[in-house]
C-alpha positions, 0 to 999 in steps of 0.5 A, a space after each residue: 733222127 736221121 743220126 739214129 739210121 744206121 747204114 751198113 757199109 758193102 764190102 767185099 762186093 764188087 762190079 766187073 766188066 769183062 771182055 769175052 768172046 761172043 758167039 752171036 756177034 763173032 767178036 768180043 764183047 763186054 760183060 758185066 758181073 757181080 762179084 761176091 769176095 764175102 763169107 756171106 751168101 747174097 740173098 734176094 740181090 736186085 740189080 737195076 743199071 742204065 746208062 746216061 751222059 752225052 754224045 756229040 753235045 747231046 744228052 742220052 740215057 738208056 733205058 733201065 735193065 732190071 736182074 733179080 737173082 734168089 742167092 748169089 753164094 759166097 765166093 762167087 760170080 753172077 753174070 749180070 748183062 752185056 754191056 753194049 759197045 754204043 754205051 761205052 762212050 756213057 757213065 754205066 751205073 749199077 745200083 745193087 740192092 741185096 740181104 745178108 742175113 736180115 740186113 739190107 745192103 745197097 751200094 751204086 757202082 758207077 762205070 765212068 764214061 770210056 772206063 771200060 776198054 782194054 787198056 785198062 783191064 787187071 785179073 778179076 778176082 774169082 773170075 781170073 780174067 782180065 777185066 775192069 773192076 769197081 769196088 
C-alpha cells in the first residue's frame, strides 16, 4: 500500500537566511524567509521551525515557532522570523507545509549548526541580497 502514495516533490521553493540591519538591536541580524521561484501561487503555507543540538556537551532545543500565511504568490518572499544569534551554534530546521492547487506539499529545510555566517553568503534569488540559501 504504501507504493501506492504518492508524494509530490517541492521544487522551486527555498529557505534563506539573510543578514540585515535591525533597528531595535542597532546591529545586524539574521532573518529567515520563504522563497517561492514557482509559477505556482503558495496556499494556506504553514511553517513550524525549532532549533536543537549541543552546547558545551549539553543538549538544547528551543521551543517551536509556528507562521501560517494565506498566499505567498508566485515569484516571491515571505519574511518568516529572526533567527537569534544564540541558535546559531544549533541546527536550525524549518518544516514547510503548503497547497498548490489541491496538492499537498511538504519539505523539511534544515540550516546545520554554524552554517549561517557570513562566509558563506551568495546573492538570494528574488531577494538579491546576500544570504545563505537552502533548497
Amino acid at each position: 500500500m504504501k507504493k501506492d502514495i504518492i508524494i509530490p516533490q517541492v521544487e522551486n521553493v527555498y529557505m534563506a537566511a539573510v543578514q540585515e540591519w535591525n533597528d531595535d538591536f542597532m546591529q545586524k541580524t539574521w532573518y529567515a524567509y520563504l522563497i517561492n521561484d514557482s509559477d505556482f501561487t503558495l496556499e494556506n503555507v504553514i511553517i513550524v521551525s525549532s532549533a536543537s543540538g549541543t552546547i558545551d556537551g549539553e543538549p538544547r532545543k528551543t521551543s517551536m515557532l509556528r507562521h501560517a500565511f494565506k498566499e505567498i504568490p508566485p515569484v516571491s518572499v515571505a519574511k518568516i522570523e529572526l533567527i537569534e544569534d544564540s541558535v546559531l551554534v544549533l541546527d536550525n530546521q524549518f518544516m514547510v507545509t503548503f497547497f498548490i492547487e489541491n496538492t499537498l506539499y511538504d519539505k523539511t529545510y534544515t540550516f546545520k549548526a554554524h552554517s549561517i555566517h557570513e562566509d558563506y553568503v551568495a546573492e538570494v534569488p528574488i531577494l538579491f541580497q546576500d544570504g545563505i540559501m537552502i533548497e
